[in-house]
Backbone as CSV, one residue per row, in Angstrom:
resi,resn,N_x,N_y,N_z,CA_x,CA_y,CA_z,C_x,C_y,C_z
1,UNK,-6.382,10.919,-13.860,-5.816,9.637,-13.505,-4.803,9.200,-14.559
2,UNK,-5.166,9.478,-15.738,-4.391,9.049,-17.082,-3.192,9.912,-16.293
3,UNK,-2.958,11.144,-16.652,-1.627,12.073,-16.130,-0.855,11.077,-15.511
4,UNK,-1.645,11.018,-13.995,-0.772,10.509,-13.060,-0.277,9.357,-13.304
5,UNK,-0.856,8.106,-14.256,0.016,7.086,-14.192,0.927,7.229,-15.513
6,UNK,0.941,7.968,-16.450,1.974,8.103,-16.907,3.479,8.742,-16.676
7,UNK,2.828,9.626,-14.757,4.083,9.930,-14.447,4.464,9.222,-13.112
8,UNK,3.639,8.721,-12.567,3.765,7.758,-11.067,3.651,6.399,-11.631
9,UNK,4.533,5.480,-11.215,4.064,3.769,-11.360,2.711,3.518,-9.845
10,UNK,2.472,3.344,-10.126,1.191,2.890,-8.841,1.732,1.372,-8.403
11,UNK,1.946,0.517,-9.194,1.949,-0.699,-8.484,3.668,-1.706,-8.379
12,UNK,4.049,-1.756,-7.595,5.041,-2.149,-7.014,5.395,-3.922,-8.385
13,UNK,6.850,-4.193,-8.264,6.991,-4.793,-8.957,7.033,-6.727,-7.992
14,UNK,6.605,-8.129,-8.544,6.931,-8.954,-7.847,8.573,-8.753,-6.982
15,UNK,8.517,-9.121,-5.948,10.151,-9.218,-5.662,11.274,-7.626,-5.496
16,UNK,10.237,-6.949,-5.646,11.029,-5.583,-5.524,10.936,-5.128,-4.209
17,UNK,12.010,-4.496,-3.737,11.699,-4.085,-2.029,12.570,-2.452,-2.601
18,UNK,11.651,-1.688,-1.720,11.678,-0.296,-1.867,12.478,0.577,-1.034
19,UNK,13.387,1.166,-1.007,14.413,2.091,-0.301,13.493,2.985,1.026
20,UNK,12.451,2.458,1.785,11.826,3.573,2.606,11.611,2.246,3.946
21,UNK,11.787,3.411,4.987,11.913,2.441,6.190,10.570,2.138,6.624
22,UNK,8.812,3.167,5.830,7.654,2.767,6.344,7.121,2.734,5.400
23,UNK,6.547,1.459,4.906,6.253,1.146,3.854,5.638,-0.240,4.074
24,UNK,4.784,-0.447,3.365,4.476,-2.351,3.715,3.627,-2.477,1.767
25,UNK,4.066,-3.292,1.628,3.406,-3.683,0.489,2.298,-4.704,0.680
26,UNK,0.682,-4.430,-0.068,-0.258,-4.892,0.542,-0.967,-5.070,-1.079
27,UNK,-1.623,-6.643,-0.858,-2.569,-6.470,-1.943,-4.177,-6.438,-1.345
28,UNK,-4.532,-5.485,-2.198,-6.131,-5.384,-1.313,-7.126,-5.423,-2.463
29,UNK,-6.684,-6.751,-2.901,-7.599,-6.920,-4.536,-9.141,-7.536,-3.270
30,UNK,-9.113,-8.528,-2.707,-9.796,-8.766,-1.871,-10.467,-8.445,-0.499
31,UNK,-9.828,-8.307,0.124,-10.128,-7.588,1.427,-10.818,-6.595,1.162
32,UNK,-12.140,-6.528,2.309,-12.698,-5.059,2.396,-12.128,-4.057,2.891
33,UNK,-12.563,-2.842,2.477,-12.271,-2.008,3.077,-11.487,-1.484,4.386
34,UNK,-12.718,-2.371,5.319,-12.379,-1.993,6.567,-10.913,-3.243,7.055
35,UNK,-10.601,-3.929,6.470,-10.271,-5.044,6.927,-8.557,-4.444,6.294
36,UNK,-8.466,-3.715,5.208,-7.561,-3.029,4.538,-6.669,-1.545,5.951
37,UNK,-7.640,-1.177,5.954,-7.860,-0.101,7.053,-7.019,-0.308,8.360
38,UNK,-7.606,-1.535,9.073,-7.313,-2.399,10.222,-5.539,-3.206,9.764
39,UNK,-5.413,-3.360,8.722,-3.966,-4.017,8.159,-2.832,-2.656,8.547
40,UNK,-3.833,-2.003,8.116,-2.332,-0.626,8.255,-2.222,-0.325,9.516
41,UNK,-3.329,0.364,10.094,-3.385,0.814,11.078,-2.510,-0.020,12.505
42,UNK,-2.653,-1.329,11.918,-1.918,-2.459,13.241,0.096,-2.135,12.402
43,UNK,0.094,-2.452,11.250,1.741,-2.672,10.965,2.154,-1.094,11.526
44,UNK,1.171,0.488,11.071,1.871,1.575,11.710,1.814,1.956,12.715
45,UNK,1.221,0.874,13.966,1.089,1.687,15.184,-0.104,2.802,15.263
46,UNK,-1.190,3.020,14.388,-1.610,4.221,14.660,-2.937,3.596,15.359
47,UNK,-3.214,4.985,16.284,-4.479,4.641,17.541,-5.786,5.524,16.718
48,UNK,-6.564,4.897,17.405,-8.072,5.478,17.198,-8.155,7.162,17.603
């Protein structure tokens, strides 16, 4: 995990919008799991 965040940023900056057309920026400090799950699944269209 150390590695990777010294070579990936993980967390998006306030106010920054990202060059990719599928993408949603989400905070899931709260939300469960499933409720995290159900957020994506509705913004990408994807079916059961």
């Amino acid at each position: 995990m150390r590695a990777t965040s010294e070579k990936y940023r993980l967390n998006s900056y306030d106010g920054e919008e990202l060059p990719f057309e599928n993408y949603m920026k989400l905070d899931n400090t709260n939300p469960a799991p499933d409720e995290v799950a159900k957020m994506i699944k509705a913004l990408f269209s994807i079916e059961e």
